[in-house]
C-alpha positions as a Markdown table, in Angstrom:
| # | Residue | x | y | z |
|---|---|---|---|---|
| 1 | Unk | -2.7 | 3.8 | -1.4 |
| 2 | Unk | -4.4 | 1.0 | -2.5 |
| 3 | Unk | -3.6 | -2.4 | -2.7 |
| 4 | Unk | -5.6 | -5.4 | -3.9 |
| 5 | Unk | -9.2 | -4.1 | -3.8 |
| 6 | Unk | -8.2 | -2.0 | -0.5 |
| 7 | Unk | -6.8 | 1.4 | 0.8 |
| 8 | Unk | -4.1 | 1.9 | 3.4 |
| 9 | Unk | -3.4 | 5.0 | 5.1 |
| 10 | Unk | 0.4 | 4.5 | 5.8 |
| 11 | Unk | 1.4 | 7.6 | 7.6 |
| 12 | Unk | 1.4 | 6.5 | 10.7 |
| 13 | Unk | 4.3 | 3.4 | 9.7 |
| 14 | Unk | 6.5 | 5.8 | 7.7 |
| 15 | Unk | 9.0 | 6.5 | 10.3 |
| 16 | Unk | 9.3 | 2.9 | 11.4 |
| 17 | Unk | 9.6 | 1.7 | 7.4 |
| 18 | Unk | 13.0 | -0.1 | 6.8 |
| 19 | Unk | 13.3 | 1.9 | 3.7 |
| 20 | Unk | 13.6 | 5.7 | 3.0 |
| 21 | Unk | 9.5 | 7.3 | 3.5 |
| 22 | Unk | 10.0 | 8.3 | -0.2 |
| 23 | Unk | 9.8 | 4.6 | -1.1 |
| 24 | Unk | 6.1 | 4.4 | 0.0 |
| 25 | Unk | 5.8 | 8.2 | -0.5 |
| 26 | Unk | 5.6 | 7.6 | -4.5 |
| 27 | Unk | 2.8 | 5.4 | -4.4 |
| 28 | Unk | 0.5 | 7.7 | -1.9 |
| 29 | Unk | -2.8 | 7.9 | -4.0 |
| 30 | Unk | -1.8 | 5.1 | -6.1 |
| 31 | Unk | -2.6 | 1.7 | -7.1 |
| 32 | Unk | 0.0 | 0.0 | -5.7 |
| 33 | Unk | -0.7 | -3.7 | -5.8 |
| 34 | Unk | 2.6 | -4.3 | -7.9 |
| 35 | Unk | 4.7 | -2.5 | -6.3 |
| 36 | Unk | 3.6 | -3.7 | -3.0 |
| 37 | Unk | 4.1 | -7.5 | -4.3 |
| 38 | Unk | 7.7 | -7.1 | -6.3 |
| 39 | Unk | 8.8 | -3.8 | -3.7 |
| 40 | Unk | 9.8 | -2.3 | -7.4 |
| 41 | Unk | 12.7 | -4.9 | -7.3 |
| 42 | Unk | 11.2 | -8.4 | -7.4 |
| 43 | Unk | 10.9 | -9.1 | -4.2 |
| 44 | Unk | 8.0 | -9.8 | -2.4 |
| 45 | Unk | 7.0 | -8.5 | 0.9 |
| 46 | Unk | 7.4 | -10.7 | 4.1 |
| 47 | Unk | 4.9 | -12.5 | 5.8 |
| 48 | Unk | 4.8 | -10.1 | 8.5 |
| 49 | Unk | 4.6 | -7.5 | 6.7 |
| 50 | Unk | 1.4 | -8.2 | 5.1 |
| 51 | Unk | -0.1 | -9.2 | 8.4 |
| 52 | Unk | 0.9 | -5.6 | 9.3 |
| 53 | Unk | -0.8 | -3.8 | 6.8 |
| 54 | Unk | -4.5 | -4.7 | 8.3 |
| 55 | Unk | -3.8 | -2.4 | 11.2 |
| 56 | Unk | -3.6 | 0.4 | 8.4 |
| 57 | Unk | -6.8 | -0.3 | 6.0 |
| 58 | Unk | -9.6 | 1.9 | 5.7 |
| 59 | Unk | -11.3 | -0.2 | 3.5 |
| 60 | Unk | -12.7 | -1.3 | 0.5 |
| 61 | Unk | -11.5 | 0.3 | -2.6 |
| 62 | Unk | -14.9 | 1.7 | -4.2 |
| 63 | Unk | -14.9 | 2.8 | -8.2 |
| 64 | Unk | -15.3 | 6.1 | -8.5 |
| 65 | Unk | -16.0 | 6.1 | -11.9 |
| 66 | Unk | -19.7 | 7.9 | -12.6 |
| 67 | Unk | -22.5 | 5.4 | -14.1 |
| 68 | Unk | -23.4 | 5.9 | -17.6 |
């Protein structure tokens, strides 16, 4: 998924997600900055958790979208 200019391979942290797997799951392929900030309810994210997310990035989301 990608969130705020990068892309995070998650699969790895889905069994040790607080939450159900589906909850990360829907956004797989996705943009997902929003949800990632608000967790779909408002909330934001910890602290932590955002720390934890650079041992999942690939990189630098690119835009695919053919030049004119």
């Amino acid at each position: 998924m990608a969130i705020d200019g990068s892309v995070y391979d998650f699969t790895a942290y889905l069994p040790r997600h607080p939450s159900e797997p589906e909850v990360i799951e829907a956004w797989c392929g996705r943009e997902a900055s929003e949800a990632y900030r608000t967790k779909t309810r408002g909330r934001p994210h910890s602290a932590a958790a955002t720390r934890r997310m650079a041992d999942y990035r690939l990189g630098a989301l690119v835009d695919a979208t053919p030049p004119r």
